[in-house]
C-alpha positions in Angstrom: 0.0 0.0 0.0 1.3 3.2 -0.7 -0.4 6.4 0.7 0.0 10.5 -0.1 -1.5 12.7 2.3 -2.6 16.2 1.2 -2.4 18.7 3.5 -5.6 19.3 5.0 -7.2 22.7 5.5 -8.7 23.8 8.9 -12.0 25.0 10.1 -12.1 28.7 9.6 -12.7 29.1 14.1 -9.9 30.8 16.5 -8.3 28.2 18.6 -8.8 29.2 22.1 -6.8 27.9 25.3 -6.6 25.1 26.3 -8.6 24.2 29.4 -6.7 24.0 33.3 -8.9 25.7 35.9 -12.1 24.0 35.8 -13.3 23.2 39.4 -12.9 19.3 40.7 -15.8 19.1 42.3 -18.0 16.9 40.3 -21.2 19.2 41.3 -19.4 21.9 39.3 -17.5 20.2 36.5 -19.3 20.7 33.3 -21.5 18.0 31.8 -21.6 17.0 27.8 -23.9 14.2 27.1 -22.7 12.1 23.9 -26.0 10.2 22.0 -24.1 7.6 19.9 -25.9 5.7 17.1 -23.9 2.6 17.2 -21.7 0.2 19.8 -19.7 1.7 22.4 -16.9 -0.8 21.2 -17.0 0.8 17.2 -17.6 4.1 18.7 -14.6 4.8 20.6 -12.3 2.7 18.2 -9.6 4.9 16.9 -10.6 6.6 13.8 -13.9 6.6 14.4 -16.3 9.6 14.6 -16.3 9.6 18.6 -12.6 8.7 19.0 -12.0 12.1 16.8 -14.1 13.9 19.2 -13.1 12.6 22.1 -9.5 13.1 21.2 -10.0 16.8 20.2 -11.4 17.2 23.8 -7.9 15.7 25.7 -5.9 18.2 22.9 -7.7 20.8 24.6 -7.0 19.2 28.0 -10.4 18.1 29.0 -10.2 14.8 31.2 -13.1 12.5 31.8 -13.8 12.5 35.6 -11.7 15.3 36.7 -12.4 18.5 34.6 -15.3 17.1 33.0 -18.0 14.6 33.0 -18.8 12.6 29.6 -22.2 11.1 29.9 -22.9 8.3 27.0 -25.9 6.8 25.4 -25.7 4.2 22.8 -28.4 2.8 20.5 -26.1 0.2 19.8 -27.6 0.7 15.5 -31.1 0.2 16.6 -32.1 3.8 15.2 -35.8 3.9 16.6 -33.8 4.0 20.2 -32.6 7.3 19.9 -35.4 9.7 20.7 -35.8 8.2 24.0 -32.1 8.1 24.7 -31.6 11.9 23.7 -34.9 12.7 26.1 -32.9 10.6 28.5 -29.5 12.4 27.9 -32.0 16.0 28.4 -33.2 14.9 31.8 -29.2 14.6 32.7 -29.3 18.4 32.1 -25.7 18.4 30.9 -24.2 22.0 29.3 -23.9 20.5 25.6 -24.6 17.6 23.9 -23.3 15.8 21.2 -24.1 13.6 18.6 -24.2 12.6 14.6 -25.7 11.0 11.9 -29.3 12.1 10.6 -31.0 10.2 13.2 -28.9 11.4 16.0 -29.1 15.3 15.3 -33.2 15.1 14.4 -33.3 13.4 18.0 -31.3 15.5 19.9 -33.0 18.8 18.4 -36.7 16.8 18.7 -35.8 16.2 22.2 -34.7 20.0 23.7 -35.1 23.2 22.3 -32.5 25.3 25.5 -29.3 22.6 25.7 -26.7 23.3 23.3 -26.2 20.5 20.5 -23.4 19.7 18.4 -23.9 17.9 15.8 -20.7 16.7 13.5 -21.2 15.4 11.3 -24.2 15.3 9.4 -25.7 15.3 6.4 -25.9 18.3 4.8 -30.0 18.1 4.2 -30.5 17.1 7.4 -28.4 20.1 8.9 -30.5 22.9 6.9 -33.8 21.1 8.1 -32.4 22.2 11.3 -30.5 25.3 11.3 -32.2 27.7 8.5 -29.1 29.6 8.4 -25.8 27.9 8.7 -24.0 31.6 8.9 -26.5 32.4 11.8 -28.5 29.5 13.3 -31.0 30.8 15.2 -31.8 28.0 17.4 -29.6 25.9 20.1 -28.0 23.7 17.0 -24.8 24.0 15.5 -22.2 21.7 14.0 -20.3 20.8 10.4 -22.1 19.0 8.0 -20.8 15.7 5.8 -21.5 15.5 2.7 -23.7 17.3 0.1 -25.0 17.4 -3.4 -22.1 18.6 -5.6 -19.8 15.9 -3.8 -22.0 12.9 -4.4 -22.1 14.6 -8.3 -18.4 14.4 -8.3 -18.2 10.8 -7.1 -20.7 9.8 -10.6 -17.9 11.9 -12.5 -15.0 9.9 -11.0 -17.0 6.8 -11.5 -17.4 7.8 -15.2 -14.0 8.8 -15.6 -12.6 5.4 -14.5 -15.4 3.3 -15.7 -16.7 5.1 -19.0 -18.7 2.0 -20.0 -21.0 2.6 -17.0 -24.6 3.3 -17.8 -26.5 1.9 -15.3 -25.3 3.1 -11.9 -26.8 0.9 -8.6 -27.1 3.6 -5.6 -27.3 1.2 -2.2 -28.4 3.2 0.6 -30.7 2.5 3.8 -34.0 3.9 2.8 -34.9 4.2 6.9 -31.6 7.0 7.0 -33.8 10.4 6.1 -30.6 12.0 4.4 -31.1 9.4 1.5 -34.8 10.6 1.0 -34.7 12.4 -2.2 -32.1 10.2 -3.6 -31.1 9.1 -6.3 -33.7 11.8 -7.8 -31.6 14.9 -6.9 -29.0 13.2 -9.3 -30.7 12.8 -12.2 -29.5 15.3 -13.9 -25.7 15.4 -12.7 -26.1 11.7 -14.2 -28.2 12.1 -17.2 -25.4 14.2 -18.6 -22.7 11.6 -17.8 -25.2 9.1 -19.9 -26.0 7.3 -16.5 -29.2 5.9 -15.2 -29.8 5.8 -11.2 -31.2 2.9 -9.7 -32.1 3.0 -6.3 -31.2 -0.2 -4.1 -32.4 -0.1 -0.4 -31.1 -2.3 2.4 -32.3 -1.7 6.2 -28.7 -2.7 7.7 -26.4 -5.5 6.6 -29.3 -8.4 6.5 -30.7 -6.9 3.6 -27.4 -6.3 1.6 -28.0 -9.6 -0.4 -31.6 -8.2 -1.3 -30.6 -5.0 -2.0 -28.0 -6.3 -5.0 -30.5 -8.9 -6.3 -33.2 -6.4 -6.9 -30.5 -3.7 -8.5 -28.9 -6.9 -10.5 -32.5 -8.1 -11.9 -32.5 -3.9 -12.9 -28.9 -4.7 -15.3 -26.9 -2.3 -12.6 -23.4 -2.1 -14.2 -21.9 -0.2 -11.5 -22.6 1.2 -7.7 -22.7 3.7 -5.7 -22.9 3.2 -1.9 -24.1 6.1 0.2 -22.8 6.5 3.4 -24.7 4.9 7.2 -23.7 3.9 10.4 -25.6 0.6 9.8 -24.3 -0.2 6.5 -21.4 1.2 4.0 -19.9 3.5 6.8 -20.3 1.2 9.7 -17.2 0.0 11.6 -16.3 -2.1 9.0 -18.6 -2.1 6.6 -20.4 -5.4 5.9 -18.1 -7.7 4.0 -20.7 -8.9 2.1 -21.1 -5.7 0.0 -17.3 -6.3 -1.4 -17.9 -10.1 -2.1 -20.7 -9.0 -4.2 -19.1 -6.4 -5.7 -16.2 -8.9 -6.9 -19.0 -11.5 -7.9 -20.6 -9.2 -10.2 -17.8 -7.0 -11.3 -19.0 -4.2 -10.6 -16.8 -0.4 -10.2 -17.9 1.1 -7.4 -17.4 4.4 -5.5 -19.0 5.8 -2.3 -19.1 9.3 -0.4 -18.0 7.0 2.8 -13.9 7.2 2.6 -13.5 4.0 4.5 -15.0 2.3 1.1 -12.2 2.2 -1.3 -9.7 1.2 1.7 -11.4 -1.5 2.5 -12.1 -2.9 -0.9 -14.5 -0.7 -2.8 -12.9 0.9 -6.1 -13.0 4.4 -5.4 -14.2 6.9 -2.5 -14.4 10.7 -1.8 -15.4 11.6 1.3 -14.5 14.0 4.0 -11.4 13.9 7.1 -13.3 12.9 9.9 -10.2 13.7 11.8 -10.7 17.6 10.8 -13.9 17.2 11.5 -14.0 15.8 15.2 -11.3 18.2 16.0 -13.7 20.7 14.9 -16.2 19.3 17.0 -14.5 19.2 20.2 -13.4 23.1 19.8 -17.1 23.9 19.0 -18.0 21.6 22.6 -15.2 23.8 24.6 -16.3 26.7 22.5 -20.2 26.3 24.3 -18.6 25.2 27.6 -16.4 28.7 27.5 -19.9 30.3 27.3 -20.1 30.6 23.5 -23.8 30.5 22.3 -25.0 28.0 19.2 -25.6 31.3 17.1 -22.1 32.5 17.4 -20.8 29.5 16.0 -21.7 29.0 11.8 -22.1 25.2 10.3 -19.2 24.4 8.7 -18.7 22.5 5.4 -16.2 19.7 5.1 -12.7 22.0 4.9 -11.5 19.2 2.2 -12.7 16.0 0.9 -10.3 13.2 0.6 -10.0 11.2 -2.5 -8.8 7.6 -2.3 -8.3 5.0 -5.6 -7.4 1.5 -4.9 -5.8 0.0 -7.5 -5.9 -3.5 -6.5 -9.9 -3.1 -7.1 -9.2 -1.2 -10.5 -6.7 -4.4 -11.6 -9.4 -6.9 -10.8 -11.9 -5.4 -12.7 -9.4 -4.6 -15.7 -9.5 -0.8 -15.2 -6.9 1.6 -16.1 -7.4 4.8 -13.7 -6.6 7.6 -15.2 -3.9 10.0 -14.8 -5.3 12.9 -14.1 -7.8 10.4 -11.5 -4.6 9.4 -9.6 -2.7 12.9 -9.3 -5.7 14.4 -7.6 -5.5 11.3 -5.2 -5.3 11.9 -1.8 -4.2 8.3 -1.1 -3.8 5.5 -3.9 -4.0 1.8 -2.7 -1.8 -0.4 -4.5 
């Protein structure tokens, strides 16, 4: 494997010190409540969206138990849980909370309208259902979103560009993630003037994978695109059974989920999640230093990260092309 690592811009915020001085006492130690979507043992592993977070927060010098209090709820993927966990997380009236994914954000803002939320990431149609303007949100939510319109357009491109066969593009997503609403229809024309067709392919988590690729196989799919879900291409791994059946049916693939093309997929273009759970933990310390959700814009991805692997391009008898690989962030080989 070899990698090249851009250099990756950073949110446009002032960094402001580090904390020291917060009082011990655990009456007076500030409280953030953290609504996780999936397992506490994929959340915190390193890389992950929590592990980002919760790394920012010890850069600024925050320390579980002694300058702060974390307080965790986990619907362990079981999406329907997390309205009553983000109630739950209210009645711990803690000074901000945290969370991300669609489901996790519409919660948390469902469930208090006073409490601070950070949410990072999300989609970005999910963010502008809840803050009307990301320069000024109005309301007690704030964050950075993941992914949006134009990038999902430039993953068809790439797709093209490698692949320029392709007509008939599979899109897997979960249909029960409300980011993936409008899709693939908000595509059409990005695709239509690649000379793609969309086809929708839905799976509710990783039992339905082998459904989902039947139904878009029966529609003559000749390639996919995976959208990104904490229960499916974006979970911690995602299901192995999406690559097998990739390789059975030959298909190029690419996903907004940057995980995908590192851990077999063909290509991905997705966002730093590093970048962006630093960002999060500075907006967190940001609200706990008395900053207010208003003073504190949504922020786009600073950079998306583009990742080819070759070994995938090689088994389907592709030839990237150059100008593909020099805009690589990281090429797999």
């Amino acid at each position: 494997m070899r990698r090249r690592t851009a250099a990756l811009g950073l949110l446009s915020v002032p960094i402001w010190p580090t904390v020291s001085a917060f009082a011990q006492d655990a009456r007076q130690r500030p409280k953030v409540a953290i609504l996780s979507p999936m397992p506490p043992s994929q959340a915190d592993e390193p890389g992950s969206t929590l592990n980002n977070m919760l790394t920012g927060l010890a850069e600024l010098g925050y320390v579980d138990g002694q300058n702060i209090s974390l307080e965790f709820r986990s619907a362990n993927h079981a999406l329907e849980l997390l309205p009553a966990l983000a109630a739950e997380l209210v009645r711990t009236e803690p000074d901000v909370l945290y969370t991300w994914t669609s489901g996790g954000a519409r919660a948390a803002a469902a469930a208090t309208s006073t409490i601070p939320v950070v949410v990072a990431p999300v989609n970005e149609g999910t963010m502008a259902a809840l803050v009307a303007d990301f320069a000024h949100p109005a309301g007690n939510v704030t964050g950075m979103t993941l992914n949006n319109r134009q990038q999902h357009e430039k993953c068809l491109q790439l797709l093209k560009e490698v692949a320029p066969s392709v007509t008939r593009v599979g899109m897997l997503l979960n249909p029960l993630n409300p980011a993936w609403r409008n899709y693939p229809e908000v595509l059409n024309d990005a695709a239509r003037a690649l000379g793609i067709e969309l086809v929708r392919g839905e799976a509710r988590g990783a039992p339905e994978v082998d459904q989902a690729f039947a139904a878009m196989a029966a529609q003559k799919v000749d390639a996919l695109f995976a959208l990104s879900d904490s229960t499916l291409v974006g979970a911690d791994p995602t299901p192995e059974r999406i690559f097998e059946l990739i390789a059975e049916l030959r298909l190029p693939s690419v996903s907004d989920e940057t995980d995908f093309a590192q851990e077999g997929g063909l290509l991905a273009l997705g966002p730093d999640f590093s970048t962006i759970g630093r960002g999060a933990a500075l907006y967190v310390h940001r609200i706990l230093q008395g900053a207010e959700p208003g003073e504190l814009p949504v922020v786009h991805p600073p950079k998306f990260q583009l990742i080819v692997n070759l070994r995938a391009a090689e088994a389907l008898g592709l030839t990237v092309p150059p100008s593909v690989l020099l805009g690589a962030d990281e090429v797999i080989e």
